[in-house]
N, CA, C and O atoms as a MOPAC input file, in Angstrom:
PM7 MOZYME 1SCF
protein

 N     20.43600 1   -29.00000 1    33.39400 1
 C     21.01900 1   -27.67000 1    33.40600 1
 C     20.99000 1   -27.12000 1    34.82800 1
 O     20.10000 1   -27.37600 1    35.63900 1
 N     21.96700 1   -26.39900 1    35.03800 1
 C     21.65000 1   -25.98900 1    36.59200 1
 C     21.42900 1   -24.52200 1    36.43900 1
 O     21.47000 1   -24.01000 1    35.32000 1
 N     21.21800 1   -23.88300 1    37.42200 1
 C     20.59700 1   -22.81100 1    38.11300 1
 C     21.20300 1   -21.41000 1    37.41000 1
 O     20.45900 1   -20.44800 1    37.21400 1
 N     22.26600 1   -21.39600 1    37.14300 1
 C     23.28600 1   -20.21500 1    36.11900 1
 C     23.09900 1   -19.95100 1    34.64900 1
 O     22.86200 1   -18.97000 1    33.94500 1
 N     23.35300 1   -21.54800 1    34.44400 1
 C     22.95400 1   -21.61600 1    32.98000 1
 C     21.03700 1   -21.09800 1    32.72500 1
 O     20.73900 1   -20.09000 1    32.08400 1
 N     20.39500 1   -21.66300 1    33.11900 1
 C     18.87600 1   -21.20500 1    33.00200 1
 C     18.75900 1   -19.93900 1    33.22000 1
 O     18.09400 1   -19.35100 1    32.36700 1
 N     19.16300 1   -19.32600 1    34.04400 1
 C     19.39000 1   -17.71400 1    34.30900 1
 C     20.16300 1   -16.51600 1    32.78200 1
 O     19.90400 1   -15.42700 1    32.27100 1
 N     21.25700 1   -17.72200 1    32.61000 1
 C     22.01200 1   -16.62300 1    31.45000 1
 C     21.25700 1   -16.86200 1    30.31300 1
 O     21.39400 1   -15.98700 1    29.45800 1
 N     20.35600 1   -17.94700 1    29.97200 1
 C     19.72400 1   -18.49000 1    28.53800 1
 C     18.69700 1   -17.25500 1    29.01600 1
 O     18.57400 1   -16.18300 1    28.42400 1
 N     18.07800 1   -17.61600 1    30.07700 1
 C     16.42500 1   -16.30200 1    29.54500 1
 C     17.22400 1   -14.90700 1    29.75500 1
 O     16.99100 1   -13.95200 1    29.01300 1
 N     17.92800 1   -14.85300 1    30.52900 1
 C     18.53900 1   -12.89000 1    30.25700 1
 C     18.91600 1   -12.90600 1    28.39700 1
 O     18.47300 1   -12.31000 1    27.41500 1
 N     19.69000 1   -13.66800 1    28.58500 1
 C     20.54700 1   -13.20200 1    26.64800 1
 C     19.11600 1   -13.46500 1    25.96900 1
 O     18.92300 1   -12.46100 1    25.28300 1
 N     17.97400 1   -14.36800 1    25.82200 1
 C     16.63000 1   -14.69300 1    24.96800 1
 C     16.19200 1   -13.25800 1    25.18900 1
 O     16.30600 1   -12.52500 1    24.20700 1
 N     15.78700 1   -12.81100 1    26.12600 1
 C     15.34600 1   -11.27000 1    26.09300 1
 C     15.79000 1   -10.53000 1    26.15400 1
 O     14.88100 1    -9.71200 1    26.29400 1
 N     17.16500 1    -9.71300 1    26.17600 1
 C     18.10800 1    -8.92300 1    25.74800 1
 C     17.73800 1    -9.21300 1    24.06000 1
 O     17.04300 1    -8.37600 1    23.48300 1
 N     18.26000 1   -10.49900 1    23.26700 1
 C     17.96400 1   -10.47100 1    21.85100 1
 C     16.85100 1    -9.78700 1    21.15900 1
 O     16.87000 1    -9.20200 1    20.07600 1
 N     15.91700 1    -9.96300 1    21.95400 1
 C     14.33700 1    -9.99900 1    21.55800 1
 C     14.11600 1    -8.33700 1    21.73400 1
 O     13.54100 1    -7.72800 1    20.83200 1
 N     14.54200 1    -7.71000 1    22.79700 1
 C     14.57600 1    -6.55700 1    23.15100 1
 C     15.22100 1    -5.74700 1    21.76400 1
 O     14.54600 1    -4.89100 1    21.19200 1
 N     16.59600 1    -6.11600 1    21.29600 1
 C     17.70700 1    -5.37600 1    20.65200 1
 C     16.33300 1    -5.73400 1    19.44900 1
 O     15.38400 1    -4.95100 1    19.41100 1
 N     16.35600 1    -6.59400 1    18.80400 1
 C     15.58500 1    -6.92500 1    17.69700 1
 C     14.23800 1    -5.82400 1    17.49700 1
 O     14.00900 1    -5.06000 1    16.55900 1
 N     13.50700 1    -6.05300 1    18.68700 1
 C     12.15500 1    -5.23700 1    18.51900 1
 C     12.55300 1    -3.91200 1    18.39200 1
 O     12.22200 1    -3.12800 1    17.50300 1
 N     13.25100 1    -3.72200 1    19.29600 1
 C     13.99200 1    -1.64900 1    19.27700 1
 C     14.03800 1    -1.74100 1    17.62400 1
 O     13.15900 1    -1.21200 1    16.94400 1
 N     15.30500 1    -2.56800 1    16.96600 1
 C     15.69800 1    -1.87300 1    15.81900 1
 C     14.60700 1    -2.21700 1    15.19800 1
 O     14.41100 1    -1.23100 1    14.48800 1
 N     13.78100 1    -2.94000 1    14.99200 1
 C     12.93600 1    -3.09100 1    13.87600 1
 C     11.84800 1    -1.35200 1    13.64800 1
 O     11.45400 1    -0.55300 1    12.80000 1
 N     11.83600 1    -1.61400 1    14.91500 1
 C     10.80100 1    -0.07800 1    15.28800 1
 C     11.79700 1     1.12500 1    14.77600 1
 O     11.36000 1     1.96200 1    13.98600 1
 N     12.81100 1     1.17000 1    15.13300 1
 C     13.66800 1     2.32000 1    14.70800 1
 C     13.91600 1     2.32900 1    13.25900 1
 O     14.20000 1     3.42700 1    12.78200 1
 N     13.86200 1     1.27100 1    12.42800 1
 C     13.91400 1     0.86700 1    11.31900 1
 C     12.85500 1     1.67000 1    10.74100 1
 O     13.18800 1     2.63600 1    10.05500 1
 N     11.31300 1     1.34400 1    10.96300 1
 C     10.43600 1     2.11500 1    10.66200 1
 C     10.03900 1     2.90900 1    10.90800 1
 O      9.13000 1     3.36700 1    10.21500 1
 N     10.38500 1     3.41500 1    11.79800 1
 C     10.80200 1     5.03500 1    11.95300 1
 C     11.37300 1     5.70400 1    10.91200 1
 O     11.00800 1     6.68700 1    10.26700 1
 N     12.30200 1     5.02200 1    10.86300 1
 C     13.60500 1     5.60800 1     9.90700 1
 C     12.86000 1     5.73200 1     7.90500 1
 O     13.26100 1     6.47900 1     7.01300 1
 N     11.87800 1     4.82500 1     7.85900 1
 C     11.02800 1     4.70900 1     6.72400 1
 C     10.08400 1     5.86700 1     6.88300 1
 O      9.96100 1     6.47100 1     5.81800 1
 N      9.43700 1     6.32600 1     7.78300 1
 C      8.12400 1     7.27900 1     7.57600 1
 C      8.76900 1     8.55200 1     7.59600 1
 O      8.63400 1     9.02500 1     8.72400 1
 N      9.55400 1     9.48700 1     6.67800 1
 C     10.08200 1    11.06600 1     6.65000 1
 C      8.56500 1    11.84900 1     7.21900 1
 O      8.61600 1    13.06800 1     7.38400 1
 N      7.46500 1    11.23800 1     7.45900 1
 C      6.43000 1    12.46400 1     7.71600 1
 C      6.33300 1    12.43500 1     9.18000 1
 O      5.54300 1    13.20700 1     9.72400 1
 N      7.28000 1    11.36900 1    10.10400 1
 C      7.07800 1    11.14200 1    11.50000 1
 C      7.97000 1    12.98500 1    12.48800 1
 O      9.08900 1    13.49300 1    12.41200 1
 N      7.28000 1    13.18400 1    12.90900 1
 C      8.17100 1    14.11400 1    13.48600 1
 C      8.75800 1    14.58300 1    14.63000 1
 O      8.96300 1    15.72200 1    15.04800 1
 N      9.07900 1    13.07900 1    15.21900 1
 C      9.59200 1    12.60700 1    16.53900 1
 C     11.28100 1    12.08300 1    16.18000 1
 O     11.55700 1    11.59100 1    15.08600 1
 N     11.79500 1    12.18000 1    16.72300 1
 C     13.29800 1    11.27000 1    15.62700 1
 C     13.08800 1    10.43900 1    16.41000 1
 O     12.54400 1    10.40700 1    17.51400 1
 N     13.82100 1     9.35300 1    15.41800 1
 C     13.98100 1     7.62400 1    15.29600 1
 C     14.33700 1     7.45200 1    17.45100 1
 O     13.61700 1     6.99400 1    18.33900 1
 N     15.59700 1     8.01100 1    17.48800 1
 C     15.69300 1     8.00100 1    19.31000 1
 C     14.03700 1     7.49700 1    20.02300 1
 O     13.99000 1     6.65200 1    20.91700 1
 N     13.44200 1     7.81200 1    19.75800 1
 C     12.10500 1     8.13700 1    20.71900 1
 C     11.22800 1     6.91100 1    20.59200 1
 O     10.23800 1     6.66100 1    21.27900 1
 N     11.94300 1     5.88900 1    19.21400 1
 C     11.29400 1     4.56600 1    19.57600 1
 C     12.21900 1     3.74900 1    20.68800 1
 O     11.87700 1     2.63000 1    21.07000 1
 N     13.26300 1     4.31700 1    21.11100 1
 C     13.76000 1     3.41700 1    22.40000 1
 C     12.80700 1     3.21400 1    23.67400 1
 O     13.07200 1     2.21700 1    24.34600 1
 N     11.93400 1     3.86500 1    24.02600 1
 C     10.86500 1     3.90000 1    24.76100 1
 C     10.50100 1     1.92800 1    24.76500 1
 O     10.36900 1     1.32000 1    25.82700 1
 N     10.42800 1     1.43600 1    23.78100 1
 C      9.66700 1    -0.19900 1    23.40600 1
 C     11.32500 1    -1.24400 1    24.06900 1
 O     11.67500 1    -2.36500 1    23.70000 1
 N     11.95600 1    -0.39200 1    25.02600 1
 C     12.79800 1    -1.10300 1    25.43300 1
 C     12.52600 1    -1.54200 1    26.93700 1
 O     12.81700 1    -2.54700 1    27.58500 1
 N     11.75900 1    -0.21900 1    27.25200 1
 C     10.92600 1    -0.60300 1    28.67100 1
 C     10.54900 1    -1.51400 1    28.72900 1
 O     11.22700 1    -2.28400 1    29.40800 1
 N      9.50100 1    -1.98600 1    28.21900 1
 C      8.79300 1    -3.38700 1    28.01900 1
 C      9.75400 1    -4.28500 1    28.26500 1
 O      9.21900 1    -4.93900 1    29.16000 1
 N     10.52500 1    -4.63700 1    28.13400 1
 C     11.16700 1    -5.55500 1    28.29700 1
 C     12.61000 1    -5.63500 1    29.48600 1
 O     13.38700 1    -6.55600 1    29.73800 1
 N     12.51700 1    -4.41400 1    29.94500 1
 C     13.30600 1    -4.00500 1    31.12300 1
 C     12.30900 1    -4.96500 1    32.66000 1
 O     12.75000 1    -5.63000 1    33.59700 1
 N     10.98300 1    -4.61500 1    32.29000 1
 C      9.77100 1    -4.88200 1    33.69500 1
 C     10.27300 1    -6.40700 1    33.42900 1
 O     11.21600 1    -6.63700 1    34.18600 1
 N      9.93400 1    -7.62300 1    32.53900 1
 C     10.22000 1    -8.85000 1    32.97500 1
 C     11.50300 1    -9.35500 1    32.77900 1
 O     11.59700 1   -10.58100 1    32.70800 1
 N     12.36500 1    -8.78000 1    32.69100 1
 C     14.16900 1    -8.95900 1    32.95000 1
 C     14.31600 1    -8.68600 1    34.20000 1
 O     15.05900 1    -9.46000 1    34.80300 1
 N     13.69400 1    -7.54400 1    35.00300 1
 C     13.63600 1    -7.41500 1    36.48100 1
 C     12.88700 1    -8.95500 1    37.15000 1
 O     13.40600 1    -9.91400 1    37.72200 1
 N     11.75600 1    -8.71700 1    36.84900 1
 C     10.99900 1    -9.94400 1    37.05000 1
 C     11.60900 1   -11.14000 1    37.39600 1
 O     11.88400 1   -11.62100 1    38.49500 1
 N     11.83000 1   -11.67600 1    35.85500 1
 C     13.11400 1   -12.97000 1    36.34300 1
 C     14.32700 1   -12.87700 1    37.25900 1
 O     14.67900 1   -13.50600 1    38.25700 1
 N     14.67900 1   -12.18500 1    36.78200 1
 C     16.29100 1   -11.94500 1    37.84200 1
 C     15.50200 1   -11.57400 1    39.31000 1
 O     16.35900 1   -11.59400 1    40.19400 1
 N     14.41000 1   -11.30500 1    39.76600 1
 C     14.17200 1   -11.61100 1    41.27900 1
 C     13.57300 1   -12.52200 1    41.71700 1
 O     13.87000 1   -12.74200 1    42.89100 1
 N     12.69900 1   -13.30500 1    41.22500 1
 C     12.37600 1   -14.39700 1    41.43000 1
 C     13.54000 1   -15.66500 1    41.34300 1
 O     13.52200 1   -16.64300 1    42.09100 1
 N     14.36600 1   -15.46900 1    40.46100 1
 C     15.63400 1   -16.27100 1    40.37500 1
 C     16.73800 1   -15.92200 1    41.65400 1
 O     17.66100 1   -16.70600 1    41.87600 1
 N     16.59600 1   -14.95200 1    42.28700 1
 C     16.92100 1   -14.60900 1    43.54800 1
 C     16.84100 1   -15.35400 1    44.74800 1
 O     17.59600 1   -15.82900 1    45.59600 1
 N     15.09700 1   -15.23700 1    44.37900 1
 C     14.51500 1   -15.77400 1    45.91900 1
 C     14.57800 1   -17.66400 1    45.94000 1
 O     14.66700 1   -18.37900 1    46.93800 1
 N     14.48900 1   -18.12200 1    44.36400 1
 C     14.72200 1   -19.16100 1    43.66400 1
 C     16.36200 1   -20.13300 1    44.53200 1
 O     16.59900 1   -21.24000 1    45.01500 1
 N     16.99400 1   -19.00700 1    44.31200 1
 C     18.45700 1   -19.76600 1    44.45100 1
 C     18.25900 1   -19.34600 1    45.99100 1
 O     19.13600 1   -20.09300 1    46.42500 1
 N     17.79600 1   -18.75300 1    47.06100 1
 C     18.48300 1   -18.71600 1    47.86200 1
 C     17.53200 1   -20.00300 1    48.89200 1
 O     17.81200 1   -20.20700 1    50.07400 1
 N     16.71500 1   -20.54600 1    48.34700 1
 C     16.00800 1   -21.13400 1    48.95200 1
 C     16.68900 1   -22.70000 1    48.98400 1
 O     16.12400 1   -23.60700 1    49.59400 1

C-alpha cells in the first residue's frame, strides 16, 4: 500500500468510530428524559477524537516529506 492509501484508511477508521461513538452517546441521551442538558451537548465526545486525527495527519506530514 503506499503512503495515500494508509493515510485515507486511518482518517475514514476514525471519522467512523468518531460518528458511531457521538451517536451512540446521543442515543442515550435521547433515552434518559431526566437528563437536563439536550442531546447537542454529547457532541463534546467528538473532541476526543479530533486530538489523534490531528496527530496522524502531522506525523504523516513529516512522514511523507522525508
Amino acid at each position: 500500500m503506499n503512503y495515500k492509501k494508509v493515510m485515507i484508511i486511518l482518517n475514514v477508521l476514525l471519522l467512523c468510530a468518531m460518528v458511531i461513538h457521538v451517536g451512540v452517546k446521543v442515543f442515550l441521551h435521547g433515552q434518559h428524559p431526566e437528563y437536563s442538558a439536550p442531546a447537542y451537548t454529547q457532541l463534546i465526545y467528538a473532541v476526543y477524537y479530533l486530538i489523534p486525527l490531528a496527530v496522524i495527519n502531522v506525523i504523516g506530514f513529516f512522514v511523507k516529506n522525508k
